[in-house]
N, C-alpha and C positions, 0 to 999 in steps of 0.2 A: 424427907428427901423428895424433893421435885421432878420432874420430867427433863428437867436437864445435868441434872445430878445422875442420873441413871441411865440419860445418852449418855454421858462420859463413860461412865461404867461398863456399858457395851460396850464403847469402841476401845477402851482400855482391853477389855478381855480379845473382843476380836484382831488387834492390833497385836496383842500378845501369840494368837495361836498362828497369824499369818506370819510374825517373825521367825519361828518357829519351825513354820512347814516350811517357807518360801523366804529364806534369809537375806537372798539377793536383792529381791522387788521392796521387801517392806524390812526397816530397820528398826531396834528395839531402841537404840539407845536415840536415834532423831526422835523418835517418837516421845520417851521422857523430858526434851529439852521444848521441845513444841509445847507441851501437855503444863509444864511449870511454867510457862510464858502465857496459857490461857488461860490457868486458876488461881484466883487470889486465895483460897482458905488452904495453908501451909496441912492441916490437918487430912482436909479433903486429898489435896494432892500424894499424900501418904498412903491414903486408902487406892489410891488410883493405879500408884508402883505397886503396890501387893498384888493388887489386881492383875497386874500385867506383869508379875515375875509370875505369879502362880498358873495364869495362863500359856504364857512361854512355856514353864515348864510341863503341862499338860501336852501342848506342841511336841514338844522334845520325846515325850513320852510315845507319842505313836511313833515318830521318825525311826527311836531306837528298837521300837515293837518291829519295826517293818526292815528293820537290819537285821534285826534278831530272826528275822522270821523267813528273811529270804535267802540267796544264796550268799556263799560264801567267795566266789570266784570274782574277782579283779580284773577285767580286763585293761591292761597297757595301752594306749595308742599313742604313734607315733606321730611328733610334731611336723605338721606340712611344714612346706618352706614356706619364706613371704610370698605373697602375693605381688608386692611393689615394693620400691624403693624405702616408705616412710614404715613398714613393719618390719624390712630386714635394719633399718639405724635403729626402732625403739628395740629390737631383738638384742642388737649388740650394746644398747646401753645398758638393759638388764643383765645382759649378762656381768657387764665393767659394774656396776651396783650391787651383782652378788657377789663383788671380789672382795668389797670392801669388810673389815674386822667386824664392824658393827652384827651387820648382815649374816656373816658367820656363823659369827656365838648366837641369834637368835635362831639358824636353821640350826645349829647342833642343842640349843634349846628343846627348841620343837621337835627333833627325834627323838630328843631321850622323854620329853614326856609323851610323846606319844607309844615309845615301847613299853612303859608302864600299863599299856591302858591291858595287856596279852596277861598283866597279873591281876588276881580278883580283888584286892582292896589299897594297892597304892596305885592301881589306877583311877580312885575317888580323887589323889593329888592333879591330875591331870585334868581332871575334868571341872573342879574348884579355881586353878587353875585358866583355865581356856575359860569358862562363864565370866569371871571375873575382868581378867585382861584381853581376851581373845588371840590368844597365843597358844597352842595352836586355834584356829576358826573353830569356835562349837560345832558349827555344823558337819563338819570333817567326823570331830569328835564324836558326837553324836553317832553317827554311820558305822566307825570303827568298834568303840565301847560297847555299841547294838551284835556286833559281828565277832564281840572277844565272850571274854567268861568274866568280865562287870556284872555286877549283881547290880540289877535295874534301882533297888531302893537306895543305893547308895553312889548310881551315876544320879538320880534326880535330886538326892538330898543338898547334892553338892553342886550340882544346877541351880537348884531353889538357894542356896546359900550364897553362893558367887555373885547370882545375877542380882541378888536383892541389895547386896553390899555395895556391886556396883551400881545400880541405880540410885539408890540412896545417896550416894558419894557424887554422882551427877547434878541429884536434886541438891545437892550442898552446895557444890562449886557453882552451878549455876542459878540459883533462885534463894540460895541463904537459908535452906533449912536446917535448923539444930536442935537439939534438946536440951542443950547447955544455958 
């Protein structure tokens, strides 16, 4: 392995633990389609998703340490009004977009799995779940799952298991990897 086989390696791990911490700024899954668009060895690229599921999920691991660890109390804040014209029409469009059926059933989705996460082992569904599809946002999850009675080996099992299937499932659809 060369010196640029092992920058990949880095930034695969580092890419991984910034998804992680900072989900907004750095993305896990642009980062697999990027990563299979600059590697020709299908094998290589394999080792690269581990890399970067196993790192994410290291990520995920302090996130849920530090929900775990800090308070429990929620504060609510209330929405300002617009500012102008063009925030109070996107306001009212969201609103007409959460009226629709669709929209619905995926927020009464996302509550029921997310009341799962208050029990200790069908909240593993929830979070298998959210890695996987990001229904509800991991990172939400993450926070929650750190602040319920989730037994930590089995909110990461199912982190490391989600997020691997779904990369994997990206490296398929987009770059043709298979074992078939």
């Amino acid at each position: 392995m060369g010196g640029d086989e092992l920058a990949l390696i880095g930034v695969a791990f580092a890419v991984g633990i910034g998804a992680a911490l900072v989900p907004i700024f750095v993305n896990a899954e642009v980062y697999v389609v990027a990563t299979g668009a600059m590697v020709n060895s299908r094998p290589f690229l394999v080792l690269l998703i581990l890399v970067h599921v196993f790192a994410t999920t290291i990520g995920k691991a302090v996130v849920f340490q530090l929900a775990r660890q800090g308070t429990r109390k929620i504060r609510m804040v209330e929405p300002r009004p617009p500012r102008n014209a063009l925030s109070a029409w996107s306001r009212r469009g969201t609103r007409r977009l959460g009226r629709t059926r669709f929209v619905r059933w995926i927020r009464r989705v996302n509550d029921w799995l997310l009341t799962l996460l208050d029990r200790p082992y069908s909240g593993g569904l929830t979070a298998f779940v959210s890695s996987l599809t990001g229904i509800p946002p991991l990172a939400i999850v993450t926070l929650l799952a750190g602040a319920s009675k989730q037994p930590q080996w089995l909110f990461l099992t199912m982190v490391f298991t989600g997020r691997l299937i779904q990369f994997l499932a990206i490296a398929f659809l987009f770059h043709h990897i298979s074992w078939f």
